[in-house]
TIVO-659584 format. One line per 10 residues: number of its first residue (from 1); their letters; for each residue x, z, y of N, C-alpha, C. Coordinates in steps of 0.001 Angstrom, whole numbers, plus 500000, padded with zeros to 6 digits. Each point is the difference from the previous one (the first is absolute). Example, Ala and Ser with C-alpha at 12.3 -4.5 7.8 and 13.67 -1.06 7.14 Angstrom:
<recs>
1	as	513190 507800 494310 499110 500000 501190 500900 500000 501200 | 499650 499280 501050 500820 500060 501190 499230 500730 501090
</recs>
This chain:
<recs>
1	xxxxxxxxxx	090430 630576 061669 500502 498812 500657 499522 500005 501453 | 500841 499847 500983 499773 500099 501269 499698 498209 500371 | 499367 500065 501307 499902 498543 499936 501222 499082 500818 | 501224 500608 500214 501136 499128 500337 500278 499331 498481 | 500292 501247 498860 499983 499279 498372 499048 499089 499557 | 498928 500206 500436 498813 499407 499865 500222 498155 500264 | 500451 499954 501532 500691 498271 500123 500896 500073 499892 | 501115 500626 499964 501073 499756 499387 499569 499302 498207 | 499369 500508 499335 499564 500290 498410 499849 498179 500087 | 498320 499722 500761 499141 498612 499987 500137 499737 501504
11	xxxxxxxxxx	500885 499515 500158 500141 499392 501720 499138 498629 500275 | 499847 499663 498947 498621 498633 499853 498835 500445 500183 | 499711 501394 500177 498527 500315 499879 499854 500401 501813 | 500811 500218 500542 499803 500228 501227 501104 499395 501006 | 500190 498689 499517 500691 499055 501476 498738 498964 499817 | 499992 499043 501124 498938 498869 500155 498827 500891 501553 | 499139 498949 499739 499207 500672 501394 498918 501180 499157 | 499851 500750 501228 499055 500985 499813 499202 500760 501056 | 498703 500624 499723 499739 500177 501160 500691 501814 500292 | 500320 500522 499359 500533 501051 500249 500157 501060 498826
21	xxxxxxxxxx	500980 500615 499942 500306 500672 498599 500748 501585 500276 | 498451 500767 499754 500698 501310 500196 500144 500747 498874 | 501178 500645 499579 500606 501112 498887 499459 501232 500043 | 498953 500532 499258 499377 501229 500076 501266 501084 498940 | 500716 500795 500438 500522 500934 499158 499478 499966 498621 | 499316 500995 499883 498713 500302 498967 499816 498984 499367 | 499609 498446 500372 499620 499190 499201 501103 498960 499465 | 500972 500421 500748 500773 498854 499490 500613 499931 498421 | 500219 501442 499459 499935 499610 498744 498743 499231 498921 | 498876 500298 500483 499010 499016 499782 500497 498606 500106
31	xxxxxxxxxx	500076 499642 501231 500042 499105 499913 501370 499085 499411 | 500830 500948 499795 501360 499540 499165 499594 499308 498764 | 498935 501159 499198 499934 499500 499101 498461 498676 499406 | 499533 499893 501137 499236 498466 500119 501010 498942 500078 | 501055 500340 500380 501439 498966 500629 500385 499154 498993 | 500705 501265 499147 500680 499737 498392 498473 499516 499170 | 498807 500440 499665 499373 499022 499560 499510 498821 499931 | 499945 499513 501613 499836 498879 500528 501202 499257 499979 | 501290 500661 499823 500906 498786 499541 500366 500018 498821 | 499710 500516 498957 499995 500030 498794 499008 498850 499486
41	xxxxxxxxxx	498907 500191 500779 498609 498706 499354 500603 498645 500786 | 500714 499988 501474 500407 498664 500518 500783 499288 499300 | 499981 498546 499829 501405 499197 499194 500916 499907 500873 | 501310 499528 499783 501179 500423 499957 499861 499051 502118 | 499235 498987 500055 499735 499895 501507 498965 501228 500966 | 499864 500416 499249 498753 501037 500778 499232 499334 500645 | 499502 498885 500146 498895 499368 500218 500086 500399 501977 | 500946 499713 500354 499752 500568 502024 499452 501171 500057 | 499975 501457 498748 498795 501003 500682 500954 500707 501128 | 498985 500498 500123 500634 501053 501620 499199 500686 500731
51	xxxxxxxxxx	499872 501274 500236 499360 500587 500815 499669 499604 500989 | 499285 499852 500515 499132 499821 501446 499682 500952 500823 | 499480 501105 499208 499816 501418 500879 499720 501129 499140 | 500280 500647 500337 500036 501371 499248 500231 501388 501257 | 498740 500198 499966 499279 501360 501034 499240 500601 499427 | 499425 501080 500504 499053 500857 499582 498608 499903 500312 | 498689 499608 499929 498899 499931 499966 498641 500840 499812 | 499747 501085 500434 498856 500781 499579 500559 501208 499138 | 501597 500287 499997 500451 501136 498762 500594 499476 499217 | 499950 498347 499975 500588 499867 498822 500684 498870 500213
61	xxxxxxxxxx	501114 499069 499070 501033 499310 500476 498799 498132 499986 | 500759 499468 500714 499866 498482 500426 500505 499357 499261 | 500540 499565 499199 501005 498938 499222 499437 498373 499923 | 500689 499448 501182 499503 498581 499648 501305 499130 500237 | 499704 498902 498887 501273 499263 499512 499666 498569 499904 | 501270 499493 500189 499641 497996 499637 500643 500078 499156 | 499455 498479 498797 500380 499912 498957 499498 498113 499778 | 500986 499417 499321 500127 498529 500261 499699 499378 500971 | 500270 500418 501304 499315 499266 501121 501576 499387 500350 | 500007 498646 499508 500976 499205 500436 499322 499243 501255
71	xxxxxxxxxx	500979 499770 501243 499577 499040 500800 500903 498863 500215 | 499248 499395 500282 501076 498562 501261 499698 500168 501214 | 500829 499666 500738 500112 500226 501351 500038 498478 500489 | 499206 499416 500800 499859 499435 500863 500300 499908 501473 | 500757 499156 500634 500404 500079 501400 499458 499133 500493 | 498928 499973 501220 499377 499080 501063 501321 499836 500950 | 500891 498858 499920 500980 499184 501198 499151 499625 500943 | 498698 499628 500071 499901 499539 501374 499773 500981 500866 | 500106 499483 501465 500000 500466 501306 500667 501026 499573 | 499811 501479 500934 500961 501169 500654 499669 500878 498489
81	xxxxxxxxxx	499360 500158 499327 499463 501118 498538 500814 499596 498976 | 500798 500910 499449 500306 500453 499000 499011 501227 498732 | 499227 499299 500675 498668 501065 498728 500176 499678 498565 | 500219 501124 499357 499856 499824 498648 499041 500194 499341 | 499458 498870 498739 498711 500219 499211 500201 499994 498735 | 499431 501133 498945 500402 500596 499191 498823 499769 499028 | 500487 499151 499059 498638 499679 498714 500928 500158 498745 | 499003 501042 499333 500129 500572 498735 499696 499318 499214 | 500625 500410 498448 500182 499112 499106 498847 500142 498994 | 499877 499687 498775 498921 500164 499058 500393 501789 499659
91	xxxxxxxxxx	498933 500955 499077 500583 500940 499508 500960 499822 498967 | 500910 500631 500295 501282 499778 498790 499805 501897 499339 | 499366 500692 500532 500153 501363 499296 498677 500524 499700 | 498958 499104 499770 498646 500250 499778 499999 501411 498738 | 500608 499500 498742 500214 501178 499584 500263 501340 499594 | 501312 499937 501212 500852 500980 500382 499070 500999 500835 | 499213 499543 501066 499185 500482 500839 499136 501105 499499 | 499646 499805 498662 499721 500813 499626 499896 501542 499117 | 501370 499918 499620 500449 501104 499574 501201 500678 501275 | 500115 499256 501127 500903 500267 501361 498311 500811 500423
101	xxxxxxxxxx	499148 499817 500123 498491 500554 500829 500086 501455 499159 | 500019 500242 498577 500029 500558 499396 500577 501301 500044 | 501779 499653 500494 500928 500886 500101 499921 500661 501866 | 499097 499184 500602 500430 500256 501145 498859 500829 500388 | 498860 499368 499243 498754 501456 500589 499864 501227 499322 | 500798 499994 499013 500321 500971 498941 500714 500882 501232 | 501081 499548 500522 500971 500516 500945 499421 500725 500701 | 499155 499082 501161 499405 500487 501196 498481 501125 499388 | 499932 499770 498933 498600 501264 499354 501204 501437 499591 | 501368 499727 499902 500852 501547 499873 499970 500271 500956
111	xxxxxxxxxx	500535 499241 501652 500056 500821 501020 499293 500476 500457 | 498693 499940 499509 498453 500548 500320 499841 501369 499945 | 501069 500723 498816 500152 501295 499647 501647 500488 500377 | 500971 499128 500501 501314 500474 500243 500219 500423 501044 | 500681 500904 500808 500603 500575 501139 500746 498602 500740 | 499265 499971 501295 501484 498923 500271 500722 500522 500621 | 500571 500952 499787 501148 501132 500765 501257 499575 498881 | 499625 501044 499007 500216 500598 498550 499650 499075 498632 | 498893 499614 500195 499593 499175 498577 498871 501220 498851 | 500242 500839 500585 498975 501457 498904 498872 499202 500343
121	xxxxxxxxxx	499095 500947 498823 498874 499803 500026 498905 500221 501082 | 499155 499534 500956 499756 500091 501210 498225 499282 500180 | 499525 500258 500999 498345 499125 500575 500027 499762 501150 | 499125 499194 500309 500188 499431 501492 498716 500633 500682 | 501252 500442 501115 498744 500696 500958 499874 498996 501620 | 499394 500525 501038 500551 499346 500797 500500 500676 501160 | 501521 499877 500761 500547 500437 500910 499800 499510 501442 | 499615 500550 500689 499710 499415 501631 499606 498420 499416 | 498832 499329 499502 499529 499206 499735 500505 499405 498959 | 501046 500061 499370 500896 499330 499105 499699 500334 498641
131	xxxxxxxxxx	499582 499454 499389 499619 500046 498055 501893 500299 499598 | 500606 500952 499569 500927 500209 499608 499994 500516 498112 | 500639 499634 499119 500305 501560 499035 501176 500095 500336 | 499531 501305 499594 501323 501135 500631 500044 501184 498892 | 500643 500559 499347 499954 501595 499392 499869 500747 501161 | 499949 501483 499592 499814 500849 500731 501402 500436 500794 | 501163 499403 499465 501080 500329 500512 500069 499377 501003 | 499636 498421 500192 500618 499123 501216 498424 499780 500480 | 499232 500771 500593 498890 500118 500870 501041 499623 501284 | 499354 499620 501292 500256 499532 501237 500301 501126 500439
141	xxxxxxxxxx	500065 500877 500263 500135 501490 500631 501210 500561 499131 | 499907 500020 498998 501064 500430 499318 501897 499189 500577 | 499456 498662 499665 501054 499012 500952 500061 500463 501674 | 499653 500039 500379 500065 499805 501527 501180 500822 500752 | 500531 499348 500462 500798 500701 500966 499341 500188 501685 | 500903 501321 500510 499764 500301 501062 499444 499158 500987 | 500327 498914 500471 499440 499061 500921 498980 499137 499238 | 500023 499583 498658 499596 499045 499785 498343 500099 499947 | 499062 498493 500105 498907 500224 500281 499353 499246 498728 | 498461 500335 499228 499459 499629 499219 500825 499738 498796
151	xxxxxxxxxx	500197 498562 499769 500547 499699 498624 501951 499684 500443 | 500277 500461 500586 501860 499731 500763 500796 500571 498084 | 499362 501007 499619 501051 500414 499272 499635 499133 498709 | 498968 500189 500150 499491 499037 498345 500769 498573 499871 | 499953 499117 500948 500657 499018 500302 501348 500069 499558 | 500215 500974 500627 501922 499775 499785 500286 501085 498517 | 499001 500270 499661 500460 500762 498613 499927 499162 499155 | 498849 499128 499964 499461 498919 499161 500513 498580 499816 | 500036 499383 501229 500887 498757 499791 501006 500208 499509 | 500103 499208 499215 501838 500085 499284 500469 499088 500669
161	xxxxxx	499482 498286 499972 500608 498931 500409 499074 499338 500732 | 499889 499120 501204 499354 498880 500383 500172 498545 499995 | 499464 498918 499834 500246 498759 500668 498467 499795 500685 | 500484 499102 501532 499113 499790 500592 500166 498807 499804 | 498388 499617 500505 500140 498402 499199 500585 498425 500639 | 500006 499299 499378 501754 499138 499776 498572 498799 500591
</recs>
């Protein structure tokens, strides 16, 4: 599953705000299948979850998500501000939270050992400062093209998809 199928599949799991959401090749079937479990355990409202961010961290994937955070929105009319203030509701997914924690560090403990090129089996080393796993196939040097400098090829081999944040 590539990750255009991926929101195409759960388009609820990644519209709403976020701080940024990057598609690792390699991991995204991982994380496909945290997707389908996490909406398999959600009821038929899915409780608002939604990614928030999903990057890479030390070698291994980021996965962080909201889950029952209903708000009201408040508008201050006076003077020139239109500021909005945003107060959350009681927990409505106290339960849920915890078999969603479950599936998701489960997740981010596979990409610990997955390629984020490829998805093979892989360790994290570090590249021009960068904690990466990588197999031996998609090393930084191996990627690189003629001009490109440090991590240029890894980047564009690796991202599948981006959103910057909303």
């Amino acid at each position: 599953m590539n990750g255009a199928l991926l929101k195409a599949r759960f388009p609820y799991m990644f519209e709403g705000d976020h701080i940024g959401l990057t598609f690792y090749r390699g991991w995204t079937p991982i994380l496909g299948r945290a997707c389908e479990q996490i909406d398999r355990l959600l009821p038929p409202g899915k409780l608002g979850f939604h990614w928030v961010q999903l990057r890479a961290d030390q070698g291994c994937g980021l996965f962080l998500y909201v889950l029952g955070e209903f708000q009201a929105y408040v508008v201050n009319l006076k003077g020139e501000t239109r500021r909005a203030m945003m107060f959350a509701a009681y927990d409505v997914a106290a339960d849920q939270t915890i078999e969603v924690d479950r599936i998701v560090l489960e997740a981010e403990r596979m990409t610990s050992a997955a390629c984020m090129v490829c998805g093979r089996r892989a360790q994290a080393n570090s590249y021009f400062g960068t904690e990466l796993t990588l197999c031996s196939l998609h090393e930084p040097s191996a990627l690189a093209r003629d001009r490109d400098e440090g991590l240029e090829g890894f980047w564009r081999e690796a991202i599948e998809w981006e959103a910057r944040p909303s």
